[in-house]
C-alpha positions as CSV (number, residue, x, y, z in Angstrom):
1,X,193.5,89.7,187.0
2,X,194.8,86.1,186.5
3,X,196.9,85.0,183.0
4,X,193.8,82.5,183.0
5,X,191.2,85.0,183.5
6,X,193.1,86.8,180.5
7,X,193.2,84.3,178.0
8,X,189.4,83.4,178.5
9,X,188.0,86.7,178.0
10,X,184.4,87.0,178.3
11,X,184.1,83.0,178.4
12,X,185.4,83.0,182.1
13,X,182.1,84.3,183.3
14,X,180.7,80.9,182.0
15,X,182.3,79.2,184.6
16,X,181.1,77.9,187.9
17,X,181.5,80.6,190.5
18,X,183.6,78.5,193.0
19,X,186.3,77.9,189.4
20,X,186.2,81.9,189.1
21,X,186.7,82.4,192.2
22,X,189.9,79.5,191.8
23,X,191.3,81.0,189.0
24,X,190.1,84.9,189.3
25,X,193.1,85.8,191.4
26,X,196.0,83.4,191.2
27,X,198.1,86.3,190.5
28,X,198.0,87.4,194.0
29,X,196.9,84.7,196.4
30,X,198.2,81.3,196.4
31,X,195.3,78.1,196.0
32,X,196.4,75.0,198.4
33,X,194.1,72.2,197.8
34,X,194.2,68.8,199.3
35,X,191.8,65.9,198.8
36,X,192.2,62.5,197.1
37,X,192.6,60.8,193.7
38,X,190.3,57.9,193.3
39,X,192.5,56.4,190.7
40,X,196.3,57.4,188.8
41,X,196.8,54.7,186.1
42,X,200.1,54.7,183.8
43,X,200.2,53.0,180.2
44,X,201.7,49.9,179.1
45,X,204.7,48.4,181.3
46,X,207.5,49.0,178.8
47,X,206.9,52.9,179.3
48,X,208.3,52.2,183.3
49,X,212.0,53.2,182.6
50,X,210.5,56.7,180.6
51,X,208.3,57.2,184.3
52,X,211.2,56.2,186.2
53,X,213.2,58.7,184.6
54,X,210.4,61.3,184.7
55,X,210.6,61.2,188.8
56,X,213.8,63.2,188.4
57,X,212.2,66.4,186.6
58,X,209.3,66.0,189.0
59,X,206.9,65.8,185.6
60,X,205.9,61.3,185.5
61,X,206.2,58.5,188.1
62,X,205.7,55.1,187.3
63,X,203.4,54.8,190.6
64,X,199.7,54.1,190.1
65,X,196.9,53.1,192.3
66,X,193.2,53.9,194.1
67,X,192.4,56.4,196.5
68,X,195.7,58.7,196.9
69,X,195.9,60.9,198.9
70,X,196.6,64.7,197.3
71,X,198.0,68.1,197.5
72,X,197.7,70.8,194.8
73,X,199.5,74.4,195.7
74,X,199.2,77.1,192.8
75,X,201.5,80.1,194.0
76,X,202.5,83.4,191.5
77,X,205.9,83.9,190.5
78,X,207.2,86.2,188.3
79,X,209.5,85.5,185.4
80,X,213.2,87.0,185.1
81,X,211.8,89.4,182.1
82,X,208.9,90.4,184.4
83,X,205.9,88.3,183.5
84,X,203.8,86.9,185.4
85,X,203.6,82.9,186.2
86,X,201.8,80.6,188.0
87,X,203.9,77.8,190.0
88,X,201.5,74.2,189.6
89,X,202.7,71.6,192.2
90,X,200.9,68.5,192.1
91,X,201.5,66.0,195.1
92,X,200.6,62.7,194.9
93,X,200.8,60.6,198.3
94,X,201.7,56.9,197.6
95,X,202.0,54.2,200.4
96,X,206.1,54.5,200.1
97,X,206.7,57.5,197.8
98,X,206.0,61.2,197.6
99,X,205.8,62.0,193.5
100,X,205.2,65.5,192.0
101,X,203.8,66.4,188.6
102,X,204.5,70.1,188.3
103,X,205.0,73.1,185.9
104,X,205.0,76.7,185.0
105,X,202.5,78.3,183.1
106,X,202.5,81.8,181.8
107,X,200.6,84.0,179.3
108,X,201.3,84.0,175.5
109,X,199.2,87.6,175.2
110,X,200.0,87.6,171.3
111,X,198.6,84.1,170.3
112,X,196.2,84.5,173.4
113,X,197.2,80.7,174.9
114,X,198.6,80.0,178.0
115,X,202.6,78.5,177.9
116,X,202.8,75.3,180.1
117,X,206.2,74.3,180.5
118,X,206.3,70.6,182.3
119,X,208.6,69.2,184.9
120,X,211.9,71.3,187.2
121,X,213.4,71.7,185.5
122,X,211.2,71.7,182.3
123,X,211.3,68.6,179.8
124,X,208.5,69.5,177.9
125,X,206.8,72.4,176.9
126,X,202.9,72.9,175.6
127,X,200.3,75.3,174.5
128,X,197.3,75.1,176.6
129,X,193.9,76.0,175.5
130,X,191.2,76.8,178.6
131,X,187.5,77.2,177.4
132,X,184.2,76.6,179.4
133,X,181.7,73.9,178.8
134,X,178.1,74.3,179.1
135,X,177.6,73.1,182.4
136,X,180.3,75.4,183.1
137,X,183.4,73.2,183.8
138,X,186.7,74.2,183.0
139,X,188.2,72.3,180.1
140,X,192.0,72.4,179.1
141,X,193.5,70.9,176.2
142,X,197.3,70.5,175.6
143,X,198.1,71.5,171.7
144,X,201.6,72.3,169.9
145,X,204.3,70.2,172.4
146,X,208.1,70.9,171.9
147,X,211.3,68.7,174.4
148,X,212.6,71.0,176.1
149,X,217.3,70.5,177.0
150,X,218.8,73.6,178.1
151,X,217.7,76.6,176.2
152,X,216.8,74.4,173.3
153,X,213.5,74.0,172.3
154,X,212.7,70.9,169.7
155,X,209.6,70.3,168.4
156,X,207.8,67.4,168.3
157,X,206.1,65.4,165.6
158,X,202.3,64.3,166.9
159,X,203.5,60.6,167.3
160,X,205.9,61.5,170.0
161,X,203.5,64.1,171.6
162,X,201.6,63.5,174.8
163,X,198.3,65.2,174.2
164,X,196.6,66.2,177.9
165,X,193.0,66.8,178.4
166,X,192.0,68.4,181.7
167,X,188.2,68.9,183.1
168,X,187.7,70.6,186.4
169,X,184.2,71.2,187.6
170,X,182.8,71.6,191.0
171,X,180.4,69.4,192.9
172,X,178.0,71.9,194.9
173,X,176.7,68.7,197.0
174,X,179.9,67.5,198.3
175,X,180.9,71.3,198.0
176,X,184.8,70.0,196.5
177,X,186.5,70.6,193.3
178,X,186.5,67.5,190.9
179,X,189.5,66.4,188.6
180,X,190.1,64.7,185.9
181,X,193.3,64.5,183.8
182,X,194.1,62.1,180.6
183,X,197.5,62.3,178.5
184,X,197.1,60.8,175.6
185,X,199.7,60.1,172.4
186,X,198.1,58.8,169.3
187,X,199.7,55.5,168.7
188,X,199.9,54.5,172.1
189,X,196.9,55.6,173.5
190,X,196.9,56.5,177.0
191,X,199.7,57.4,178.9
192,X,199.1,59.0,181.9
193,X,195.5,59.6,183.5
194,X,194.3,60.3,187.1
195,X,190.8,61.9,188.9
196,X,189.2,62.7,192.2
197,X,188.5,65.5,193.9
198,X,189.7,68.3,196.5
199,X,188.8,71.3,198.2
200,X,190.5,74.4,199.4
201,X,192.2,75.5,203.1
């Protein structure tokens, strides 16, 4: 049983079949998905040196643009102390440039959340919380953010915090898995924000 299936108990079972059957057994089999992103947009132009900086860690890139093409792998790992993890690599396909947004997520069984730590190595670490909507899409909201340097983990006030919201769903007509992803921060508004839609080899 998945760390996602885990920390969404008996609300799992609310989701679309085709998302349980995405997230049911990442702890064994890894999910390679390719499709396209309609659209990636960044925020205001004086955050480019932050994204340009981000490309080394693998986490931001300053990049943006319409129909990219797209590559998501989740693969198990397992963590020095044991626990399991799942490895997120997100590929994004630009014109000139190959740019990743990646992380490690694991399960946090105590406070029942899911651990998201962002970039390679990590920068930024979140809690994630995954519940179902009523038309059965997967919903996952970034909470409690800390920067990660080293083994040192500071965290961060709200106004420094990039707040993600992520809605997966799938489309039974064009039978593909739809994304969308919007990082927010409160005084600048968005950040970071793609969507489109993929399906599985």
């Amino acid at each position: 049983m998945s760390i996602f299936k885990r920390v969404m108990g008996e609300e799992f079972r609310q989701l679309h079949p085709m998302l349980q059957k995405r997230y049911e057994f990442l702890d064994k089999f890894t999910f390679i998905g390719t499709g396209k992103m309609k659209s990636i947009n960044g925020g205001p132009k004086w955050l480019y040196p932050f994204f340009r900086l981000g490309v080394r860690w693998k986490l931001l890139f300053p990049e943006h643009g319409k129909d990219v093409r797209f590559k998501i792998v989740n693969s198990p790992r397992t963590g020095i102390n044991g626990e399991e993890q799942i490895h997120w690599e997100r590929v994004f396909y630009f014109e000139h440039n190959k740019r990743y947004f990646n992380a490690l997520m694991s399960l946090d069984s105590k406070r029942n959340i899911i651990k998201d730590y962002l970039g390679e190595p990590p920068l930024f670490y979140s809690d994630l919380k995954l519940s179902a909507t009523r038309n059965g899409d997967l919903k996952i909201e970034s909470k409690r953010q800390r920067l990660v340097i080293g083994r040192l983990e500071i965290p961060l006030p709200k106004v420094f915090q990039g707040l993600a919201t992520v809605t997966e769903k799938y489309s039974d007509e064009r039978e593909v898995y739809v994304i969308r992803v919007v990082v927010r921060n409160p005084l600048i508004g968005t950040v970071f924000s793609y969507e489109g839609e993929f399906d599985s080899k």
